[in-house]
C-alpha positions as CSV (number, residue, x, y, z in Angstrom):
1,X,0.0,0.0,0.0
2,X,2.5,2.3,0.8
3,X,4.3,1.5,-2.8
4,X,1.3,2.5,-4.4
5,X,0.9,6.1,-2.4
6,X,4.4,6.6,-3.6
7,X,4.0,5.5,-7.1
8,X,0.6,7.9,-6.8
9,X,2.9,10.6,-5.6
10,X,5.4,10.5,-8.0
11,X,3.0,10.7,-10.9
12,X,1.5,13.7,-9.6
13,X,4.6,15.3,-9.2
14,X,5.4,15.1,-12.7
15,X,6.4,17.9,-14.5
16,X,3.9,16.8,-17.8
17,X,0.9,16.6,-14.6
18,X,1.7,19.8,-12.8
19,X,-0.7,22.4,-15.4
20,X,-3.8,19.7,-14.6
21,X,-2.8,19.8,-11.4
22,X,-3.4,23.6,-11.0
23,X,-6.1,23.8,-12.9
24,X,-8.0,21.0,-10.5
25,X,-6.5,23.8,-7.3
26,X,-7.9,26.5,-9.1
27,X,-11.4,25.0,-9.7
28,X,-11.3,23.2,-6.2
29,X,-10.6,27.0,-4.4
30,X,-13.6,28.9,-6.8
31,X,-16.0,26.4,-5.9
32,X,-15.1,27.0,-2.2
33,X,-15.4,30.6,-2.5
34,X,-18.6,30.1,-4.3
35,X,-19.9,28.0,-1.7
36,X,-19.0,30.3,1.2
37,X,-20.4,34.2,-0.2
38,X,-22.5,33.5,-3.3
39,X,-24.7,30.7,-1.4
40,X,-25.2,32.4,1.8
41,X,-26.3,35.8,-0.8
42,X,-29.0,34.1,-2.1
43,X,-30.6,32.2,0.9
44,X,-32.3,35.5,1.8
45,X,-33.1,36.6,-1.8
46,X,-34.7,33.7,-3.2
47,X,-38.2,34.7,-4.0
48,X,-40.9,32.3,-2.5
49,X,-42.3,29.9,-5.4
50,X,-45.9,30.4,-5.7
51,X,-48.1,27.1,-5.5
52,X,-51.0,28.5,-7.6
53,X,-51.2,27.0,-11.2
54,X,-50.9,29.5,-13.9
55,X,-53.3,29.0,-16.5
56,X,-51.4,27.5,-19.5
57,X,-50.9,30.1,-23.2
58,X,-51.5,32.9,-20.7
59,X,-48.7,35.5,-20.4
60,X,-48.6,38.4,-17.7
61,X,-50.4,38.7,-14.7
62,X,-53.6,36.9,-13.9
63,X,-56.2,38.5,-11.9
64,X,-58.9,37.0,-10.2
65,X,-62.2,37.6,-11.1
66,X,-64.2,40.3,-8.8
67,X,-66.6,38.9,-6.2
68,X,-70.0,38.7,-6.2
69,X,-70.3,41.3,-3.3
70,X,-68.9,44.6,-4.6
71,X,-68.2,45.9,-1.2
72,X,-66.2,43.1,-0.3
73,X,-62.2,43.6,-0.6
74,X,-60.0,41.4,-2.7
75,X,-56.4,40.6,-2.4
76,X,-54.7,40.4,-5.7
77,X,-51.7,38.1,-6.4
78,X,-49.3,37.4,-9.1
79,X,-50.4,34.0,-9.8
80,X,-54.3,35.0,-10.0
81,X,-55.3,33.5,-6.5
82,X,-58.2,35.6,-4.7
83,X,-56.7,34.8,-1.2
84,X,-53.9,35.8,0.4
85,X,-51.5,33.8,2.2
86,X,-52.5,35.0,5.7
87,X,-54.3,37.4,8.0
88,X,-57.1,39.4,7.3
89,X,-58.2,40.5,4.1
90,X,-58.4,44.8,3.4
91,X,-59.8,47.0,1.4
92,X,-57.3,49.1,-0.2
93,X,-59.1,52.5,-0.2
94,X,-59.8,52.4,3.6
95,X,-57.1,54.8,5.3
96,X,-55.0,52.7,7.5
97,X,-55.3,53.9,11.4
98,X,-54.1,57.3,12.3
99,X,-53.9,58.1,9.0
100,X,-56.9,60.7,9.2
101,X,-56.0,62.5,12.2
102,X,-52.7,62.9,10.4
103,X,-53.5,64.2,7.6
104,X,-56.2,66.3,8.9
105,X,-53.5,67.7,11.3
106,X,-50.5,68.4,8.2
107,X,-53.2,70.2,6.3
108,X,-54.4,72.8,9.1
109,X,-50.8,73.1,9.7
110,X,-50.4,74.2,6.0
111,X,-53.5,76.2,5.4
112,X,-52.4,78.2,8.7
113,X,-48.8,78.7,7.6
114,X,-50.0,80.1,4.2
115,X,-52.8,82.0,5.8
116,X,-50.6,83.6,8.2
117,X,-48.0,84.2,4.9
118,X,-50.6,85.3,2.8
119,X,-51.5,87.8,6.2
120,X,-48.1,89.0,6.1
121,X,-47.4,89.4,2.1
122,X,-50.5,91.6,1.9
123,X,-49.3,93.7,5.3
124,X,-45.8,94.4,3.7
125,X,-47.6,95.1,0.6
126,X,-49.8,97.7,2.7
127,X,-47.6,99.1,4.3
128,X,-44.6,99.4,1.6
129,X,-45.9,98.7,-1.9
130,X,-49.1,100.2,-2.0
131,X,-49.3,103.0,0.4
132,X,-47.4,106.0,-1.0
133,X,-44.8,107.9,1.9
134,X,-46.3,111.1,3.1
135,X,-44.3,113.8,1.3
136,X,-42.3,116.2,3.4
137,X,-44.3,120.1,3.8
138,X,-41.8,122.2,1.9
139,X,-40.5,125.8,3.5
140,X,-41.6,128.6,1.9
141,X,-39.3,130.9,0.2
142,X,-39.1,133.5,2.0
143,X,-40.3,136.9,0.9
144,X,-38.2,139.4,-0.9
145,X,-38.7,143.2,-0.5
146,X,-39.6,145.3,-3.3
147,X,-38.9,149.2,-3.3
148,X,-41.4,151.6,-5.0
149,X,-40.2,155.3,-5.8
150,X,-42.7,158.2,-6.1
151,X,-42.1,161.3,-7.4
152,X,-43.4,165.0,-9.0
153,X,-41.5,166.5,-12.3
154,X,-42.5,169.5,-14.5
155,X,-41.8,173.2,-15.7
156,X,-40.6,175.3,-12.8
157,X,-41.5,179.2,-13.6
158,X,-39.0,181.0,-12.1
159,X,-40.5,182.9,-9.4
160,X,-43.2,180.7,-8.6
161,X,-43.5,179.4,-4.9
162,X,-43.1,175.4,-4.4
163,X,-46.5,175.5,-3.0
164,X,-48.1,176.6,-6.6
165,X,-45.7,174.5,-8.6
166,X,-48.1,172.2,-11.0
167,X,-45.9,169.1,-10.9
168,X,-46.7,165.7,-12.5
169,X,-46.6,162.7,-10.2
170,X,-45.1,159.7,-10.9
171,X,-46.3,156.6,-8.4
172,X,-44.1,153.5,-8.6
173,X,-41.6,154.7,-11.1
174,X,-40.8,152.7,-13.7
175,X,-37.1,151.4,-13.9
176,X,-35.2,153.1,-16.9
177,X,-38.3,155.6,-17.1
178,X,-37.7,158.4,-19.1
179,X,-38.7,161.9,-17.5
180,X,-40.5,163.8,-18.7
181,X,-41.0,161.7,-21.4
182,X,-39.2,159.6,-24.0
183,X,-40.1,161.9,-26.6
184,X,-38.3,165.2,-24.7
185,X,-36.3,163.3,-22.2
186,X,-33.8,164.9,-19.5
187,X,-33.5,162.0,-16.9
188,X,-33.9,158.5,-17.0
189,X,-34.5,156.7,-13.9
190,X,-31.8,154.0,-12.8
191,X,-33.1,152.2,-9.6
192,X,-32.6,152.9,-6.3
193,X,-29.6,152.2,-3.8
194,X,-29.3,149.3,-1.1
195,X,-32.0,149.6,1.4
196,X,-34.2,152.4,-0.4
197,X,-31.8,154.9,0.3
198,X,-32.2,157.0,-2.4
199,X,-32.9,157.1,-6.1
200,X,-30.7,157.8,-9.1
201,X,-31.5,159.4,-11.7
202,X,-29.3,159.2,-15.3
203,X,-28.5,162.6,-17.2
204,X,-29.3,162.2,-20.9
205,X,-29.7,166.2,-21.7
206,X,-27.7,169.2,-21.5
207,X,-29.3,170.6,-18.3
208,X,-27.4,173.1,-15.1
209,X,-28.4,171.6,-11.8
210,X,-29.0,173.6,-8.8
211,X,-30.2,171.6,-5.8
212,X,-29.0,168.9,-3.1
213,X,-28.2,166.0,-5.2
214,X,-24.8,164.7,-5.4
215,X,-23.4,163.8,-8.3
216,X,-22.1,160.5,-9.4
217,X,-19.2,159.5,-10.5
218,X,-18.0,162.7,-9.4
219,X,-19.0,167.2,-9.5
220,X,-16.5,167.5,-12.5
221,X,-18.1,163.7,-14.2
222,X,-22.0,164.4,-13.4
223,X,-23.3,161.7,-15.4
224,X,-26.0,161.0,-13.0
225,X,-27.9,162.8,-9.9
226,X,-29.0,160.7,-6.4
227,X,-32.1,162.0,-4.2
228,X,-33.1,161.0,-1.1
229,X,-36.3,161.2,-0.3
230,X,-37.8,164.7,0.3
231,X,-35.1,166.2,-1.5
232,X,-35.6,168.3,-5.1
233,X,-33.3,169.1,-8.0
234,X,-33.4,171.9,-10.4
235,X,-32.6,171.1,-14.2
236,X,-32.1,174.3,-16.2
237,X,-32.2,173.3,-20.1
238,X,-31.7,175.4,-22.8
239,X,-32.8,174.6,-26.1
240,X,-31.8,174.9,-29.5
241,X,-34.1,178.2,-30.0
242,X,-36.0,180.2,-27.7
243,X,-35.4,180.8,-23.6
244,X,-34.1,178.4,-20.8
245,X,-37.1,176.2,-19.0
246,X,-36.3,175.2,-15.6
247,X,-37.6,171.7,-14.4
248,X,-38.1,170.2,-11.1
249,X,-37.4,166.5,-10.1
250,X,-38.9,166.0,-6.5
251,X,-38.4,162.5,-4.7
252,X,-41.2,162.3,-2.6
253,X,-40.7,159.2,-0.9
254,X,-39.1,155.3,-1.5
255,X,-41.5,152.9,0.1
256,X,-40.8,148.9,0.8
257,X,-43.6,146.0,0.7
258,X,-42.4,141.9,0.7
259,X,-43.5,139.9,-2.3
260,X,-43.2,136.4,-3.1
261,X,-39.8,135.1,-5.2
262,X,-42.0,134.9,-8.5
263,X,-43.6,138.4,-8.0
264,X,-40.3,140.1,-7.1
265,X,-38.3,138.5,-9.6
266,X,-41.2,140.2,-12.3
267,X,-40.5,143.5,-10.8
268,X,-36.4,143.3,-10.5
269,X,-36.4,142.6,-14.6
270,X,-39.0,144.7,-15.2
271,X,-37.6,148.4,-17.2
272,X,-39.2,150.7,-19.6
273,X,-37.6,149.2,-23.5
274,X,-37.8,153.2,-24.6
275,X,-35.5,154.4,-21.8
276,X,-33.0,151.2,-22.7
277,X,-33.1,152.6,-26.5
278,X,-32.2,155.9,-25.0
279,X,-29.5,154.9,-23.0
280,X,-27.9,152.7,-25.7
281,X,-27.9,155.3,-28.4
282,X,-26.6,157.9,-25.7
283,X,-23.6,155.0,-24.7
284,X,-24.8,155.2,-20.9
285,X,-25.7,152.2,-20.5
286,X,-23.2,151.6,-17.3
287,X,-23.5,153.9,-14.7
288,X,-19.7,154.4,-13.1
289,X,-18.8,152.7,-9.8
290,X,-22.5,151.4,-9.7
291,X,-24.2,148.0,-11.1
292,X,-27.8,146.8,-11.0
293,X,-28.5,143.8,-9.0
294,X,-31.5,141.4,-10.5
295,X,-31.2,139.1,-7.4
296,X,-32.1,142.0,-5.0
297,X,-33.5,145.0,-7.5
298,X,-31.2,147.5,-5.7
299,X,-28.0,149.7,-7.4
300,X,-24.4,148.4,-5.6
301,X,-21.7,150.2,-5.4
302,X,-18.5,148.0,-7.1
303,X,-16.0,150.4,-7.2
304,X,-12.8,151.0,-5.6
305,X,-13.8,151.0,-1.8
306,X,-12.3,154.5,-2.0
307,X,-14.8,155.8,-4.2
308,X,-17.7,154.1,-2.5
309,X,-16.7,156.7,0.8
310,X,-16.0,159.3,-1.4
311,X,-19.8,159.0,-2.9
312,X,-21.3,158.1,1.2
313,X,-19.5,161.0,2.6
314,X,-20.9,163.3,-0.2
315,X,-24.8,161.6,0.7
316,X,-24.2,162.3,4.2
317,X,-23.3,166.1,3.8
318,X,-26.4,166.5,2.0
């Protein structure tokens, strides 16, 4: 016996045996492993074989016919039987247990979430889509003051008393006004000066002044006259043929009243066109050392600060 193992042994050990002999390991260890994992897989998996007979030339599913009785459930199965394996048979359209109170509950939950959203959306929209801000009151502008000049010019006779002088009044004078008129003019009105102290008045004839008016720029350069209120001015002119006339220019007073920003702004650009004309085609359009203000409707001094003393100190004196 123990010849035989040996002479068993030696065959195997052959060289021309040893491929078939790794090929038998090989099968021997797959089958093993196959035996260990893929057997103990499919122990769990393997589908139960149903014992109801499938009718023969019929593919698919087979359903069992409905019962007599309508109302009463039926539990379907694969191979066409009408009864289940085990418990109780169910109707499938009958909400389990709990299932109601559930679903009852989720949907007030929802309906209150989007009512109280719904609540909300249409607040914000109240409050900042729909409702327009209040606007802010706006300040007033506040009100400018206006200055209005009155005064009396006309023939003089030399000897008559003031009191019987037949002057012309002139209420709220015009700016650029000619006097006494554009046709015959001697003065032309220029505005008045910062805080209605005075008026000035441009020369545009060959006149002699006697009076208390100052001259502006200067008594050698009397291109223009200023009057404060209550004072008067002679203007002696002699024409081409016949004797001298004598006129007097009387300021009688230079009022104030407030106006709104539209209503002054009307007045401060408001001139006579026929005095302009006059001015340009005499070239006095500027007055010397003085410019008119649109923004307030008052004559400003802009000369040399010397000259602006000069011209106060000769309006004091007076």
């Amino acid at each position: 016996m123990t010849g035989f193992l040996s002479s068993v042994k030696a065959d195997l050990l052959d060289r021309r045996l040893l491929p078939i002999l790794a090929l038998v390991g090989v099968a021997l260890a797959a089958a093993l492993a196959y035996a260990v994992l893929g057997g103990g897989g499919s122990t769990g998996s393997t589908p139960a074989t149903s014992t109801a007979p499938v009718s023969p030339g019929v593919s698919g599913i087979a359903v069992s016919q409905s019962p007599a009785n309508p109302e009463q459930p039926v539990a379907e199965t694969t191979s066409g039987s009408s009864h289940q394996r085990g418990g109780p048979t169910r109707n499938p359209f009958t909400p389990l247990p709990g299932a109601t109170s559930t679903t009852s509950s989720s949907s007030n939950t929802k309906t209150s979430s989007s009512s109280t959203s719904s609540s909300s959306g249409s607040s914000t929209k109240s409050a900042g889509g729909t409702t327009p801000a209040t606007p802010k009151p706006s300040t007033p502008a506040k009100p400018q003051t206006v200055y209005h000049v009155a005064v009396l010019f006309g023939v003089a006779p030399a000897g008559t008393p003031p009191q019987s002088l037949q002057l012309t009044p002139y209420e709220n004078l015009k700016r650029l006004a000619p006097l006494p008129s554009s046709k015959a003019p001697l003065v032309v009105f220029r505005g008045v000066t910062a805080g209605g102290k005075s008026a000035i008045f441009t020369l545009v004839g060959e006149v002699i002044l006697r009076g208390s008016a100052a001259c502006l720029p200067s008594a050698s350069q009397c291109q223009a006259i200023d009057l404060k209120p209550g004072q008067t001015e002679e203007l002696e002119y002699l024409p081409a043929s016949g004797p001298a006339i004598t006129y007097q220019l009387k300021v009688v007073s230079i009022t104030s009243s407030k106006a709104t920003t539209a209503k002054a702004a009307s007045v401060f650009h408001a001139e006579s066109k026929a005095g302009r004309e006059l001015l340009r085609h005499a070239g006095l359009q500027t007055l010397p050392g003085l410019r008119y203000s649109t923004d307030s409707g008052v004559l400003v001094f802009v000369a040399h600060p010397a000259f602006v003393a000069h011209a106060a100190a000769r309006r004091e004196k007076r």
